[in-house]
C-alpha positions in Angstrom: 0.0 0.0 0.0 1.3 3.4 -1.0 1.5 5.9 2.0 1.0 9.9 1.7 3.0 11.6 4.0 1.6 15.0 4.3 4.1 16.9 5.7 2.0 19.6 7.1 1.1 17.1 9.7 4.8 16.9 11.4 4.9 20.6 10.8 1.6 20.7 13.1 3.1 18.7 15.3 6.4 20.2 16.2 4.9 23.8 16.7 2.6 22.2 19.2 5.3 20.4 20.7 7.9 23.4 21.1 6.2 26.3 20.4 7.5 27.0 16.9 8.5 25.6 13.7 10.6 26.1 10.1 12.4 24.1 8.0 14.5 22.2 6.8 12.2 19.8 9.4 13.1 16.6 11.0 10.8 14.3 12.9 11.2 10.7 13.8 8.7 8.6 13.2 7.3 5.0 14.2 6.8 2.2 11.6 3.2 3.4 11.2 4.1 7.1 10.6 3.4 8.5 14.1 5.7 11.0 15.1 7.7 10.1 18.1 9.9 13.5 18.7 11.5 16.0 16.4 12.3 19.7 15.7 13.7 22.2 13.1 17.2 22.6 12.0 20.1 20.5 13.9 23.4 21.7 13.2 25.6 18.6 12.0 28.0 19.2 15.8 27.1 20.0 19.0 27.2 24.2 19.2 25.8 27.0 21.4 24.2 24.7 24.0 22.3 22.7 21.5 22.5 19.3 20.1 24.0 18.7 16.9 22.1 15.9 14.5 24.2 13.4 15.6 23.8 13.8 19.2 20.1 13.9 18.4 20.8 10.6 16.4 22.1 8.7 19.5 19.6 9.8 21.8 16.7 9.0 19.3 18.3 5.3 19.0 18.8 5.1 22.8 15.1 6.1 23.5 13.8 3.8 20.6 15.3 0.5 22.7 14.6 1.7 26.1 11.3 3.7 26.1 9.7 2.3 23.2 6.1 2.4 24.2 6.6 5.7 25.8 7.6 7.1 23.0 4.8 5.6 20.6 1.8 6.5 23.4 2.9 9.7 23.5 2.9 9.6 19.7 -0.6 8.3 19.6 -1.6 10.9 22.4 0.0 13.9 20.3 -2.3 12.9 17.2 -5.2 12.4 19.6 -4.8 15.4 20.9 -3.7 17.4 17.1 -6.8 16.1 15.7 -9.0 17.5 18.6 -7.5 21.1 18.6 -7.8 20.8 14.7 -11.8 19.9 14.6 -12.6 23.5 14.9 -16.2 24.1 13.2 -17.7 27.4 11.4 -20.5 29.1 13.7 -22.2 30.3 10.5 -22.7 29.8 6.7 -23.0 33.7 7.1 -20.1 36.3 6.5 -20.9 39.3 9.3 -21.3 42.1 7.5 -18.1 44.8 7.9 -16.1 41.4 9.2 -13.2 41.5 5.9 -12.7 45.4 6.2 -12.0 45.0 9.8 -9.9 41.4 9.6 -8.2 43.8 6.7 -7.6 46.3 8.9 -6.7 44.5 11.8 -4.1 42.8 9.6 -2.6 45.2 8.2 -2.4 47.4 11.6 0.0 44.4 13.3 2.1 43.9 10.5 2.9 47.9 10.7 3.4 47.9 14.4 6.4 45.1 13.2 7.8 46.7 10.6 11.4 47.5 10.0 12.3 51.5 9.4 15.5 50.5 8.8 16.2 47.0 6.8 12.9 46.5 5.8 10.1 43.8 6.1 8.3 42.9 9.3 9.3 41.3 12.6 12.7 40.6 13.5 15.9 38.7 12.1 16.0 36.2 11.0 13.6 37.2 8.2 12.5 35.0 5.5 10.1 36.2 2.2 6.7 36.1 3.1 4.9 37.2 0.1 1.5 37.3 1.5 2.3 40.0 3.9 3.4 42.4 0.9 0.4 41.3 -0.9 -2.1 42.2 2.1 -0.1 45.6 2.6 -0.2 46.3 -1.2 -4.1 46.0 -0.9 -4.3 47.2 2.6 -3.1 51.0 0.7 -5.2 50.2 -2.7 -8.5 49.9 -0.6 -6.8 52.8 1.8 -6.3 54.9 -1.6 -10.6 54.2 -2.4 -11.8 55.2 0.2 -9.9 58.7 0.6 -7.0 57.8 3.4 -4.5 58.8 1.1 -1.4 59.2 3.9 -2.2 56.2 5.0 -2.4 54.1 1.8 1.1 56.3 1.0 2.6 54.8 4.4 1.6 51.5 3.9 2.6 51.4 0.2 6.3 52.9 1.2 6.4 49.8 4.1 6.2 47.6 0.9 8.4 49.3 -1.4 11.0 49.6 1.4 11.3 46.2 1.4 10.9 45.1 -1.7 13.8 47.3 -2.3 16.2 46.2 0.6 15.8 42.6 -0.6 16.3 43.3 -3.9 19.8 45.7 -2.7 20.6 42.7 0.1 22.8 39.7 0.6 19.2 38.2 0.3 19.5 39.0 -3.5 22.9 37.7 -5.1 22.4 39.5 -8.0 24.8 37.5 -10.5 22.0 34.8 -10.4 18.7 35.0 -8.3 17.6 35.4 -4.2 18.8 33.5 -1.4 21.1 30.9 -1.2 18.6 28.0 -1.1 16.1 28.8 -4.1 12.9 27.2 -3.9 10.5 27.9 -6.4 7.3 28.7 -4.0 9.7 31.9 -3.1 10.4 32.2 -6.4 6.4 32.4 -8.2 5.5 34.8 -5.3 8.0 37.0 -5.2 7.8 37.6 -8.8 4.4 38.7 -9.0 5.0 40.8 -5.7 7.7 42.8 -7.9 5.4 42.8 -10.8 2.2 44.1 -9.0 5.2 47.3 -7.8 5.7 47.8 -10.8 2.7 48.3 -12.0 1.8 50.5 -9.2 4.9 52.7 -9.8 6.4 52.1 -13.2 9.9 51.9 -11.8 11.6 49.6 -14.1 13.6 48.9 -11.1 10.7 46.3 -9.8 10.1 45.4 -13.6 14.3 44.3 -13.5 13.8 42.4 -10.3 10.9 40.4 -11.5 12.7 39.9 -15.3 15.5 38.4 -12.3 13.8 35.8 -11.1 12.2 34.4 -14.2 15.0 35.0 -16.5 16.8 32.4 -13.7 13.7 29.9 -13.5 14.4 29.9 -17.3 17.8 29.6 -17.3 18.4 26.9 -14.3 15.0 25.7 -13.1 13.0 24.4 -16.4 13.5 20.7 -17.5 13.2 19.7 -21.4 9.7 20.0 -21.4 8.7 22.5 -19.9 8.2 21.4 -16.5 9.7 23.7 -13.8 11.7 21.7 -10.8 11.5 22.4 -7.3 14.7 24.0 -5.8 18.1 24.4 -5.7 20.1 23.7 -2.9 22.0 25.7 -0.6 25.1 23.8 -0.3 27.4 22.9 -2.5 31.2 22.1 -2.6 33.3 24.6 -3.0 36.2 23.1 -5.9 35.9 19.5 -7.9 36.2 16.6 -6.0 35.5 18.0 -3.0 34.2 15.7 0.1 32.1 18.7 2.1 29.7 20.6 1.3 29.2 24.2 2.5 26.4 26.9 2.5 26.2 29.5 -0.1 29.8 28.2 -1.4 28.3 28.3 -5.6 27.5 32.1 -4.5 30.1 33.6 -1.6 33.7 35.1 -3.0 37.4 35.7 -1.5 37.9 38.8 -1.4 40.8 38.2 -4.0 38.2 37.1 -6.6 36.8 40.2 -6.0 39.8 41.9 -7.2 40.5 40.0 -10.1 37.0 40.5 -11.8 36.9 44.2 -10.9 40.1 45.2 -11.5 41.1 48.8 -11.2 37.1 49.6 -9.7 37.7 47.3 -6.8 38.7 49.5 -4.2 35.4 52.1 -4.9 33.4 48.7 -5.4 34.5 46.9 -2.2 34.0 50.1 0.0 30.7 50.3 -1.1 29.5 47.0 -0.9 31.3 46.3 2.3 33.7 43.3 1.0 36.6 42.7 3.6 39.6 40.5 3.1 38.3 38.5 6.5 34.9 38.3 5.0 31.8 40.2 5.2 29.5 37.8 7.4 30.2 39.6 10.4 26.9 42.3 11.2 26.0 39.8 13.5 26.6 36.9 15.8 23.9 35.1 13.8 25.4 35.3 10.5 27.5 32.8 10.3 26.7 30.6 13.1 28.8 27.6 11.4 32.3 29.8 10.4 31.3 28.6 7.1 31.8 31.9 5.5 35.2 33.0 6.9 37.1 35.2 4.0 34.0 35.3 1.7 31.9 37.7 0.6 28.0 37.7 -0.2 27.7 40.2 -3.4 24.7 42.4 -4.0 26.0 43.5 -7.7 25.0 42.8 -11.0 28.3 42.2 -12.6 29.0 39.1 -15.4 32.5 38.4 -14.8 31.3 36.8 -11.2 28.4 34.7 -13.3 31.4 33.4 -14.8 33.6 32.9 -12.6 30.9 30.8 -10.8 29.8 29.0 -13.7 33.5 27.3 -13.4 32.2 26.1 -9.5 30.6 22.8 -8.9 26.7 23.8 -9.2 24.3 23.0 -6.1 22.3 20.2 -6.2 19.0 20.3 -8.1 15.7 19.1 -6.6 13.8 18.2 -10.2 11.2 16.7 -8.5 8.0 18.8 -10.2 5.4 19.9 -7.7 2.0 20.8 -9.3 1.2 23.9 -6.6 4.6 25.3 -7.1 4.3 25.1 -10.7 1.1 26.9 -10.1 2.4 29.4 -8.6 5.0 30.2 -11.1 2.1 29.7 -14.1 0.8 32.9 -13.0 3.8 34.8 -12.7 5.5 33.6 -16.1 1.7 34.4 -17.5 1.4 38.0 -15.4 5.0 38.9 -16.4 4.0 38.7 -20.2 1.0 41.6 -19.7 2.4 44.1 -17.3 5.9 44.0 -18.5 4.2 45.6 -21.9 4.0 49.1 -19.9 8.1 49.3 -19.7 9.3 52.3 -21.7 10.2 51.6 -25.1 14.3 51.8 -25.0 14.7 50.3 -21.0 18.2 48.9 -20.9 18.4 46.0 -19.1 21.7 44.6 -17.5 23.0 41.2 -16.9 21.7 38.4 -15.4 18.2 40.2 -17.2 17.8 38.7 -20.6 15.4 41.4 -21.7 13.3 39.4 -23.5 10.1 40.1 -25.3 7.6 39.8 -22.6 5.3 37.3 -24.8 8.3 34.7 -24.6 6.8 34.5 -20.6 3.6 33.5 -21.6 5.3 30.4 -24.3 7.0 29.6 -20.5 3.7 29.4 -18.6 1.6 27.4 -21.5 4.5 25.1 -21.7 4.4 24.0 -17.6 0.8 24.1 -17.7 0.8 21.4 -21.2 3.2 19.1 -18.9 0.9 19.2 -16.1 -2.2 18.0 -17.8 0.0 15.3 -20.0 1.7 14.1 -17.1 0.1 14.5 -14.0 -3.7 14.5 -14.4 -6.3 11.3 -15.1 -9.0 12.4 -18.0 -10.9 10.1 -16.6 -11.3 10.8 -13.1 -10.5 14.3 -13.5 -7.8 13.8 -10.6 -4.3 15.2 -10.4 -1.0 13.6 -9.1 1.3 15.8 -6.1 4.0 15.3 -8.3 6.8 14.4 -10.7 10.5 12.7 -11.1 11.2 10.1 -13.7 6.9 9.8 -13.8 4.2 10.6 -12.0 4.3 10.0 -7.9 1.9 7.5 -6.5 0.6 10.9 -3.7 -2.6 12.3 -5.0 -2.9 15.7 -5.6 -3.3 18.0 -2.2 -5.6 21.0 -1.8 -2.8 23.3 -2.5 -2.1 21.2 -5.9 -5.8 21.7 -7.0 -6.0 25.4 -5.6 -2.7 26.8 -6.8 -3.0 25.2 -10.2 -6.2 26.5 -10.4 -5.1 30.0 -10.2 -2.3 30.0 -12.3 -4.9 28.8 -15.0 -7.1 31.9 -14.4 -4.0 34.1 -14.8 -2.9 32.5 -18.1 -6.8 32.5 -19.3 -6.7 36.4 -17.8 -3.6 37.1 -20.0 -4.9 36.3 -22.7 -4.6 32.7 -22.5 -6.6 30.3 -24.8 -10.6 29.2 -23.5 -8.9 25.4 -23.1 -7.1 26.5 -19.9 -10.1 28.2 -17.9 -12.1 25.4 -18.9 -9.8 22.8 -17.7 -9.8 25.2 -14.6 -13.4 25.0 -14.5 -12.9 21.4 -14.4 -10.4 21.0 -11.4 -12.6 23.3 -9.4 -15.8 21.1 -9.7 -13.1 17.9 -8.8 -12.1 20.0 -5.5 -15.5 20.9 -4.7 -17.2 17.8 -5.1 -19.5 17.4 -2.1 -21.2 14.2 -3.2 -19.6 10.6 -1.5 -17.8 8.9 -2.5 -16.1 12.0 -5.2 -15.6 14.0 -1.9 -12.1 15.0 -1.9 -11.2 18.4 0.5 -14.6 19.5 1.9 -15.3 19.6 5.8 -19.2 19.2 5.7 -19.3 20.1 8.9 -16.7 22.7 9.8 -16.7 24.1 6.6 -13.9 24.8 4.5 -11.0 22.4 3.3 -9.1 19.7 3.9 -5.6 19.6 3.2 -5.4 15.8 1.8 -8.3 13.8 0.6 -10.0 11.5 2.9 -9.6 8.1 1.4 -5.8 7.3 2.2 -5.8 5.5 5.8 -2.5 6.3 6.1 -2.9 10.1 6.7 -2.8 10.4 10.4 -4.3 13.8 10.6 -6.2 15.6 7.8 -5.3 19.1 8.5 -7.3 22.2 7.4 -4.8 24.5 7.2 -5.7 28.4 7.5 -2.6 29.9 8.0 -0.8 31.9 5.4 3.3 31.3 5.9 5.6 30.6 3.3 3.3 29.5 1.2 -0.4 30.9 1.2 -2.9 28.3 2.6 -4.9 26.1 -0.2 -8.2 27.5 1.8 -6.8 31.4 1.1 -6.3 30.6 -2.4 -9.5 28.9 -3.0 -11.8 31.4 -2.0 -10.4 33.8 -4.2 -10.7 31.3 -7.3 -14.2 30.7 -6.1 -15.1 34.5 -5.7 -13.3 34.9 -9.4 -15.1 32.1 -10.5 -18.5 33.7 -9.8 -17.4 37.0 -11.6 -16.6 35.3 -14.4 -19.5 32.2 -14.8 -22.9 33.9 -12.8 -25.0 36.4 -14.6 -25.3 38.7 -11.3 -21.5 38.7 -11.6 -21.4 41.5 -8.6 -24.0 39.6 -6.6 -21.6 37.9 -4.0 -20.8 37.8 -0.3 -18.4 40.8 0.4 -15.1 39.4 1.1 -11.5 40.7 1.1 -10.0 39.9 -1.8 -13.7 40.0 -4.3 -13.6 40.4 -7.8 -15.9 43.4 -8.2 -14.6 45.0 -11.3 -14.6 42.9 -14.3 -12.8 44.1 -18.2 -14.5 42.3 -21.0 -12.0 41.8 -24.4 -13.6 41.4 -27.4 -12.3 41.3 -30.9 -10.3 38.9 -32.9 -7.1 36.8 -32.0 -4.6 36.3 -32.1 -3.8 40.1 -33.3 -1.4 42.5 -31.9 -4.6 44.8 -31.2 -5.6 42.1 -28.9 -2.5 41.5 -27.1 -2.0 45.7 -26.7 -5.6 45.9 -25.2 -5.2 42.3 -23.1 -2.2 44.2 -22.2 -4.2 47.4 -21.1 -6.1 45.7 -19.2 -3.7 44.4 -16.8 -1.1 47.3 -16.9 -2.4 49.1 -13.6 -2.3 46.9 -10.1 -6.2 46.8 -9.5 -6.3 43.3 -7.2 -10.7 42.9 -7.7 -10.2 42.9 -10.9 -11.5 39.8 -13.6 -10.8 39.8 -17.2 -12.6 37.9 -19.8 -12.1 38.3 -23.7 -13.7 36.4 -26.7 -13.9 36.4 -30.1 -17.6 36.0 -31.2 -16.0 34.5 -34.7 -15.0 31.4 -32.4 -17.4 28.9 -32.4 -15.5 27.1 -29.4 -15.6 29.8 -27.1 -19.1 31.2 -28.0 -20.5 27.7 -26.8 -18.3 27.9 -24.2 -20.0 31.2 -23.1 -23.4 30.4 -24.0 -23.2 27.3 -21.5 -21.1 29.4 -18.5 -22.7 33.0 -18.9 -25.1 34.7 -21.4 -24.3 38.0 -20.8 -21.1 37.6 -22.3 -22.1 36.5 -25.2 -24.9 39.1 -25.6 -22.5 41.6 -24.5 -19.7 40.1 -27.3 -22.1 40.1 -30.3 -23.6 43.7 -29.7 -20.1 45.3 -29.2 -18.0 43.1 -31.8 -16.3 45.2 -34.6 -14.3 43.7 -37.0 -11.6 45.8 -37.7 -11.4 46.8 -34.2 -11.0 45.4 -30.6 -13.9 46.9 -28.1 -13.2 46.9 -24.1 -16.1 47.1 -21.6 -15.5 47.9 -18.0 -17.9 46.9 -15.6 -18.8 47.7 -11.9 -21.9 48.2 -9.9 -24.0 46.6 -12.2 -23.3 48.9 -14.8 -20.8 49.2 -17.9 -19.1 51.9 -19.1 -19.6 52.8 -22.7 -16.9 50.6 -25.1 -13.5 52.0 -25.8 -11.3 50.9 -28.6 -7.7 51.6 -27.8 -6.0 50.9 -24.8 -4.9 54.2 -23.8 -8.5 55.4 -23.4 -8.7 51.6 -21.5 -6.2 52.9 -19.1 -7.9 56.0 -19.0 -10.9 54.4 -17.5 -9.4 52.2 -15.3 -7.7 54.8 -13.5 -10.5 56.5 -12.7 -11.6 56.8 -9.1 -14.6 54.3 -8.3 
């Protein structure tokens, strides 16, 4: 029998245990997957009072033959107990009304109170990218902006660009490759579009070159033959061929002396400005190189390509190219959002190295291809079921709720950006699979708490089905499926307005119509997106296409009513509508714009 180890679980169960949690995890399990003890990172050696990984080795084995049915009781209890703190029900099928602006609110009044004036980003060191916070602050001063608070949407929005800019200018960004040492592509997908939604918010080609960055290096290092995008890069590596030890950050850290050598007669101005020492620049803190692995080296916050390749010559860090459908959603709708709003950089924007420059439709070619290996590879036509993921075929796990929601949202990006009718019907499709509610289909749904599952109910060996609400790293699959749900309604209900209020609703939607493919399509597909307006769907259709007329006919009639009173044919027609009402049609996406700029 195959077994589904949701990690989730032994995350759940270490930050009960002790009180916090973070990866890389470790938890020891018994033969039937109960977890016995465990905890975050171990340090290979003993160091600063704690336990290195092979103390914790000897004491796990010494505990397994002495105290075994301790340890597995209190492994059984822990679940027991998980599973009754977990079983938490909704009070109401009803949304209070003002609840969203005040959770908002609320929200986004505790992240301030933890920001950082000085290095950016909120709470203290260690900091890791959490994408959602920017994303609730960005719409935290959008909604701020609206309703007439302008100094406080300008305070809020300067929190976000404050640290969007320190991590872009800090050792968290190498900039002769991509961020952070250990490059995970969840970072990756989010960050992007955070540095995309700036841009489009300020037109500073200095977000727009940040977010070219990272997918110009998911490009270059991350995509397998075809198409599929792998799942991390390690942080260690060795530091020469044929070398027995790995260390941290060793493909990306330089001597001093190789600092020299590829700046040349610059280096003293260069070195005093980025702070490069001969002893190393890992020294701000105590906490900065807790292992002395960085001793003499230097973390580099340049763009420069004589350190590309010098680096290219170093033994690369291992590749995880295990494919992951939610992280491949994520970065669906970041390759697919990159290759609308990158339209509005000015004509003649240099771009230096790593950025490729490249014509932003090449992104979308990117997104259609991970999204074509996904449905070959890793979903049943059948039972309309996807796989978790992929490495030399298609893993035995079935798809989670994050597979189902992430993917689902990536689709509506592509479909949004001008992406072909197949992809939101096939996202149409996953939805109805996620939302089944009928036995023995049911996959996610809690009937009676509401909301969903993590894993689907049928595998006995899931110890605990979590129903996780918590947005960390990663958003939760429950955050990211009532969006898709509320975009869903916008897009597929008649009354497209005529849902709850809730945070993150579509209420503004941009109807394309005209034929494609044509460069006046792309330019107004392209106006449509080129201003950050978060409630905002957008459908387009060509009434000459019989495929996507039925399509609309059987989803929402409007559209098509809407499509064949405004269709021209030697012109593409945009519609915005809000409140029930629709503005009169522009043809050119300037006036587009125009419109969308206006104040509600």
């Amino acid at each position: 029998m195959s077994r589904t180890l949701d990690l989730k679980v032994y995350m759940t169960y270490v930050q009960a245990l002790y009180g916090g949690g973070g990866w890389p995890l470790s938890v020891f399990l018994s033969p039937d997957l109960k977890p016995l003890m465990g905890g975050t990172y171990f340090a290979p050696d003993d160091n600063y009072g704690r336990p290195g990984f092979k103390t914790v080795l000897r004491k796990v084995k010494d505990a397994w033959e002495s105290k075994r049915d301790v340890l597995v009781k209190s492994g059984a209890f822990a679940i027991e107990q998980l599973s009754e703190a977990l079983s938490a029900s909704a009070q109401s099928n009803k949304l209070l009304e003002g609840l969203p602006q005040i959770a908002l609110g609320k929200c986004a009044k505790q992240l301030a109170e933890r920001y950082d004036p000085e290095f950016g980003g909120f709470g203290s060191a260690p900091k890791f990218p959490r994408p959602v916070e920017v994303q609730l602050m960005l719409y935290y001063s959008k909604k701020s902006e609206e309703n007439g608070k302008h100094s406080e949407a300008e305070e809020k929005l300067k929190m976000v660009l404050h640290t969007l800019e320190c991590m872009a200018r800090g050792g968290i960004c190498d900039h002769t490759g991509v961020p952070h040492f250990e490059k995970m592509l969840y970072d990756q997908g989010q960050l992007a579009n955070i540095y995309l939604d700036a841009f489009s918010i300020t037109k500073d080609v200095f977000y727009s070159c940040i977010a070219r960055d990272i997918l110009d290096y998911l490009r270059r290092d991350m995509i397998g033959s075809n198409g599929e995008i792998f799942s991390a890069e390690d942080a260690d590596s060795a530091e020469s061929e044929g070398a027995t030890r790995k260390k941290e950050g060793a493909f990306y850290a330089r001597t001093n002396n190789e600092v020299e050598e590829v700046v040349g007669e610059h280096a003293t101005l260069f070195k005093d400005h980025y702070y490069i020492k001969p002893l190393g620049n890992c020294d701000l803190s105590a906490r900065s190189d807790p292992h002395k692995e960085f001793e003499g080296k230097n973390v580099l916050i340049e763009r420069n390509g004589g350190f590309f390749l010098m680096r290219s010559k170093r033994p690369r860090p291992h590749l995880d190219d295990k494919v992951i459908v939610s992280w491949n959603g994520l970065a669906i709708s970041s390759f697919a959002r990159a290759s609308k709003i990158l339209n509005a950089e000015p004509e003649g924007t240099r771009f230096y190295f790593p950025v490729v420059g490249a014509e932003p439709k090449e992104y979308m070619g990117v997104a259609r291809k991970v999204v074509t290996f996904i449905r070959r590879h890793l979903y049943n036509d059948q039972t309309h079921r996807l796989q978790h993921s992929f490495r030399n075929g298609p893993s035995k796990a079935p798809g989670f709720l994050d597979d189902y929601a992430f993917l689902i949202s990536g689709l509506l990006n592509l479909y949004e950006c001008g992406g072909e009718i197949f992809w939101l019907a096939w996202a149409i499709e996953l939805q109805d699979t996620q939302i089944r509610t009928s036995l023995p289909d049911e996959l996610f749904l809690d009937r009676e708490g509401g909301g969903y599952f993590d894993t689907p109910g049928k595998d006995p060996s899931v110890l605990l089905r979590v129903k996780e609400d918590h947005d960390g790293a990663e958003p939760s699959g429950n955050s990211v499926s009532a969006i898709n749900l509320l975009v869903f309604e916008s897009k597929l209900k008649d009354a497209a307005m005529a849902v709850p209020l809730m945070c993150c609703a579509a209420d503004k939607q941009i109807v394309v119509i005209g034929h494609k493919p044509s460069e006046e399509f792309e330019e107004m597909v392209a106006a449509a997106h080129a201003l950050y307006e978060p409630n905002r769907t957008v459908i387009h259709i060509d009434p000459s296409d019989e495929e996507e007329m039925e399509f609309w006919e059987e989803n929402n009639a409007n559209i098509v009513a809407m499509a064949k009173s405004n269709f021209a044919a030697d012109k593409v027609v945009a519609l915005v509508c809000q409140n029930f009402t629709c503005c009169p049609p522009v043809t050119d996406p300037s006036s587009l714009q125009a419109l969308l700029s206006q104040k509600s």
